[in-house]
LUMZASE-174533 format. One line per 3 residues: number of its first residue (from 1); their letters; for each residue x, y, z of N, C-alpha, C. Coordinates in nm, 3 decimals, always signed. Example, Ala and Ser with C-alpha at 12.3 -4.5 7.8 and 13.67 -1.06 7.14 Angstrom:
1> as> +1.319 -0.569 +0.780 +1.230 -0.450 +0.780 +1.320 -0.330 +0.780  +1.285 -0.225 +0.708 +1.367 -0.106 +0.714 +1.290 +0.003 +0.787
% end
This chain:
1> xxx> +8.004 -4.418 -0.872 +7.890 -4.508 -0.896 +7.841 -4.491 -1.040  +7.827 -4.347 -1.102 +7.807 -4.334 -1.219 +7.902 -4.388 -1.344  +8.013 -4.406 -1.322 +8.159 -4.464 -1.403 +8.043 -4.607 -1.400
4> xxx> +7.990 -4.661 -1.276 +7.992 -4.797 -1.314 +7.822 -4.850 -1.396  +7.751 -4.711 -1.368 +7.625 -4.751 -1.440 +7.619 -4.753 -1.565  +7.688 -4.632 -1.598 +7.736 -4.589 -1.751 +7.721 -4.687 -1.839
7> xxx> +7.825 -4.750 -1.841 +7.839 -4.873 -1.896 +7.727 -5.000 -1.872  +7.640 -4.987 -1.775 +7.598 -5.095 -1.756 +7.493 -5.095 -1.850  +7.446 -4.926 -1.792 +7.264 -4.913 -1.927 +7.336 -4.908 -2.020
10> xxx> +7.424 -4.838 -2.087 +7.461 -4.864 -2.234 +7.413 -5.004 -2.343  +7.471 -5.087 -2.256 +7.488 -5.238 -2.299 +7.363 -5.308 -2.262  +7.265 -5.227 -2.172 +7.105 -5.306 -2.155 +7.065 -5.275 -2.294
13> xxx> +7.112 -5.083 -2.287 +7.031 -5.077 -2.396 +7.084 -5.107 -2.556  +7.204 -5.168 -2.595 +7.202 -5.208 -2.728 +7.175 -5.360 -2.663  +7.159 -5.440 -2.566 +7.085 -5.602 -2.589 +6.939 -5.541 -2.675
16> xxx> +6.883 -5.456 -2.573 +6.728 -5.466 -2.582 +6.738 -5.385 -2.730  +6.768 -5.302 -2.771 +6.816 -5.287 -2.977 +6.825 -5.431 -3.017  +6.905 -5.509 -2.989 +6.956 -5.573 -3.100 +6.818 -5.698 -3.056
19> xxx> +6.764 -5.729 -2.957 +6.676 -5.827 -2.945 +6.513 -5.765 -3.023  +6.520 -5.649 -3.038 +6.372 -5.568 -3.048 +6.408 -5.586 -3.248  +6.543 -5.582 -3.252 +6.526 -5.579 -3.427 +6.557 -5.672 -3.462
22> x> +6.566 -5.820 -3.425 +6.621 -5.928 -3.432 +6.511 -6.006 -3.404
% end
């Protein structure tokens, strides 16, 4: 289950980077 969260917050968290400095 962790293999599949991993990846999931990763990629929330560079949207919410790239929307917060954008």
């Amino acid at each position: 289950m962790w293999v599949f969260i991993g990846p999931v917050v990763r990629c929330a968290v560079v949207i919410v980077l790239l929307t917060f400095l954008s």
